[in-house]
LUMGUZA-231443 format. One line per 3 residues: for each residue x negated, y, z negated of C-alpha. Coordinates in steps of 0.02 Angstrom, whole numbers. Each point is the difference from the previous one (the first is absolute). Example, Ala and Ser with C-alpha at 12.3 -4.5 7.8 and 13.67 -1.06 7.14 Angstrom:
% residues 2
-615:-225:-390 | -69:172:33
//
This chain:
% residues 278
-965:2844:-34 | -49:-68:-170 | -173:-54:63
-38:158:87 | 53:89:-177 | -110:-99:-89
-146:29:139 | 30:190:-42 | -20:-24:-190
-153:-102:21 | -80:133:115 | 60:128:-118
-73:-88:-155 | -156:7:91 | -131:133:-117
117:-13:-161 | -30:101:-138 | 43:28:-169
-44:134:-127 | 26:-23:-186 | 63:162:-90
79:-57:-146 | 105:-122:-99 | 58:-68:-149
143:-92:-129 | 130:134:-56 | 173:5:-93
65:168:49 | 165:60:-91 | 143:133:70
-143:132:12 | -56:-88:144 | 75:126:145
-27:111:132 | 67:80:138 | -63:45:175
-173:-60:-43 | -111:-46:125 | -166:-107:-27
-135:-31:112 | -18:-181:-40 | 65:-158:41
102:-83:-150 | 13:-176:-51 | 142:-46:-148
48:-183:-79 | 133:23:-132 | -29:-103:-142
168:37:-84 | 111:136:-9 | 93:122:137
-47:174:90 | 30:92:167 | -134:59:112
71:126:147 | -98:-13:186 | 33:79:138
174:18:-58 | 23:-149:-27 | 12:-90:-204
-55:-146:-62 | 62:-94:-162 | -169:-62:-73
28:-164:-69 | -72:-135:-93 | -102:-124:96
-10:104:183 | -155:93:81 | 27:152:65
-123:85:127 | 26:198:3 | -101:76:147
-112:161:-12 | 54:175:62 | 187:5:-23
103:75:-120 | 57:-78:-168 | 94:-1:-144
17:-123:-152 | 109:-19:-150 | 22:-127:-134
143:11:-130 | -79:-140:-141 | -169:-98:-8
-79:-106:146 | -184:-81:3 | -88:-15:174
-151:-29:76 | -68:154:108 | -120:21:138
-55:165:102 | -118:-27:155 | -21:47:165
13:-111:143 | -69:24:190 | -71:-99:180
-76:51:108 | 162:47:117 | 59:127:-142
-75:78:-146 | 203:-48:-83 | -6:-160:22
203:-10:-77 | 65:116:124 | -63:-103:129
67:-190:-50 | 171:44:-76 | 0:-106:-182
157:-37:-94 | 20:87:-141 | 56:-116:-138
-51:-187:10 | 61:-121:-144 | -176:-99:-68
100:-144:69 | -56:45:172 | -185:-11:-52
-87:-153:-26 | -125:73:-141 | 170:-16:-140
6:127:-154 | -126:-64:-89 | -143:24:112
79:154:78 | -29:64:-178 | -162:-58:-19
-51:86:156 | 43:159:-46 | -75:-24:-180
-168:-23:114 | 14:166:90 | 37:95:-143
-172:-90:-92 | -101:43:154 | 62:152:20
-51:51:-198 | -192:-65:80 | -141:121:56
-15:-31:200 | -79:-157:57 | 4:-95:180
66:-152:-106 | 161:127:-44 | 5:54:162
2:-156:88 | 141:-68:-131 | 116:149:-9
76:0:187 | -14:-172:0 | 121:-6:-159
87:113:90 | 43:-84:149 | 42:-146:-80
125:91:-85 | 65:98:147 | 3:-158:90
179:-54:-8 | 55:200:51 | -108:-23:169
73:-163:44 | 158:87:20 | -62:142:68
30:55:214 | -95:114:104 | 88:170:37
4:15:180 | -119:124:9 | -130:-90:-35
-98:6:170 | 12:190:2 | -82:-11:-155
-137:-72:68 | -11:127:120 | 10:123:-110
-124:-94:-155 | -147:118:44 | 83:156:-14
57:-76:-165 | -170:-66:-84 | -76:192:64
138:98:-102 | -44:-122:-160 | -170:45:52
0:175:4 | 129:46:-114 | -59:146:-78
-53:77:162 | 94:109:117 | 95:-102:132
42:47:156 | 126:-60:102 | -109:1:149
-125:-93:-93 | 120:-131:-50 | 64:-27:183
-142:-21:47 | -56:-154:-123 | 117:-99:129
-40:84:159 | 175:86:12 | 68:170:47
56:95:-161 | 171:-20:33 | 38:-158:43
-81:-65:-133 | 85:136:-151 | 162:-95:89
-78:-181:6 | -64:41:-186 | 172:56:-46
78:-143:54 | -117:-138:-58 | -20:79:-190
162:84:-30 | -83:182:-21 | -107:109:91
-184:-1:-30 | 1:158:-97 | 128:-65:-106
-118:-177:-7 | -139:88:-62 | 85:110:-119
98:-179:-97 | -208:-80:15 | -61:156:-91
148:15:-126 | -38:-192:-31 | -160:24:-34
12:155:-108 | 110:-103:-122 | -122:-121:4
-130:111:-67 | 106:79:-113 | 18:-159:-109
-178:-78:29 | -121:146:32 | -30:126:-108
6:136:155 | 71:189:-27 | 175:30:101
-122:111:102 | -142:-107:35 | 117:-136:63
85:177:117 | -161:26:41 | -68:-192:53
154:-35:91 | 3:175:118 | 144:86:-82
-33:173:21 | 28:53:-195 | 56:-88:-140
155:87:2 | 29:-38:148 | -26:-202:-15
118:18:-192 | 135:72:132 | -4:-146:109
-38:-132:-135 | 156:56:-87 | 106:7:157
-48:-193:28 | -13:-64:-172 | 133:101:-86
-132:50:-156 | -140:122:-11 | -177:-97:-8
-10:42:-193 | 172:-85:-22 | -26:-147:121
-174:-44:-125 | 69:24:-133 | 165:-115:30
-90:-139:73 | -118:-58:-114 | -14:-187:13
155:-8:99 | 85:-170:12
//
């Protein structure tokens, strides 16, 4: 059983890749909070000292000195810290080529103590020091090439521990229909143009879909297009309705209705609380 596990990682591992967003060294105080947030990154903690707790799912986490935590993309969140902590921070996205979410796909723990990695403190520190001085460079291929290799490295003792959901064959079946919504995200799609990416009939594979990512495809394409909007919001300077317009909402009011509904803030609020988030 463990072999065959550890066959499915490999083969899942297969076309890894990480995008740098952002990172940094910060010493947040009790203003550090929110509730029912929801990013559309990947974050990567190490506590240098101090406490906090970071809500997932449902579920919270005491943020301690000398522990990683790894806090997947797409779910809601909420944050609170009642006296001063310093931390290391990374945001980036990761993917294969058997899902565009990489994280939902080999289930990570959350919190691992640095103990559990062989890189130590030191050099776990030093890493993310690195990042956050390529990531203040313009754009080279040297940057490129070092940033998701830093990143791995660091990620590295998370995917050790990490196990293949079981539906990780149906993913397969289902990658193309995945890469062509990335693909053509701010087009119209069609059910019957989706089915059809995997040669299925319409509604076997809205129930195959269903089952396999936990939401329908409408639903799928409307989280991928809120994502992205947030996205944009911090790192573009794009109107609320030119981002309506480039990702097929029919009016801006329209897309503030249903970014609202899923975020819990207006896009005017949502940029202007999330400047250089941690």
């Amino acid at each position: 059983m463990f072999s065959i596990l550890k066959d499915k990682i490999i083969e899942l591992l297969n076309g890894l890749h990480f995008n740098y967003i952002n990172s940094g060294f910060s010493t947040p105080g009790h203003n550090w909070k929110r509730a029912n947030h929801l990013f559309s990154w990947n974050r990567l903690f190490y506590i240098h000292s101090g406490e906090a707790e970071f809500e997932l799912g449902g579920c919270t986490y005491l943020l301690q000195k000398g522990n990683s935590y790894l806090f997947p993309a797409g779910r809601q969140t909420a944050y609170r810290c009642s006296s001063k902590f310093s931390l290391d921070w990374l945001h980036f996205e990761a993917s294969a080529h058997l899902q565009p979410k990489l994280l939902d796909v080999l289930q990570c723990p959350v919190q691992l103590p640095v103990a559990a990695s062989p890189l130590g403190s030191s050099l776990n520190h030093a890493l993310f020091k690195q990042l956050h001085e390529l990531g203040k460079q313009k754009q080279s291929v040297k940057i490129n090439i070092e940033q998701p290799a830093i990143i791995q490295l660091l990620l590295a003792p998370f995917i050790n521990e990490g196990v293949p959901n079981k539906q990780v064959k149906n993913l397969q079946r289902l990658q193309p229909v995945l890469i062509y919504i990335e693909q053509n995200i701010g087009s119209q799609l069609r059910l019957p143009d989706l089915a059809q990416q995997v040669h299925l009939e319409v509604n076997y594979f809205s129930q195959l879909f269903l089952k396999v990512i936990g939401v329908s495809p409408g639903l799928y394409i409307q989280q991928l297009r809120i994502e992205l909007a947030c996205r944009w919001l911090l790192d573009t300077n794009k109107s609320v309705e030119a981002i309506a317009q480039d990702l097929s909402y029919f009016d801006a009011s329209h897309f503030c209705r249903l970014f609202k509904k899923t975020i819990g803030q207006t896009p005017k609020q949502y940029k202007q609380h999330n400047i250089n988030p941690i």
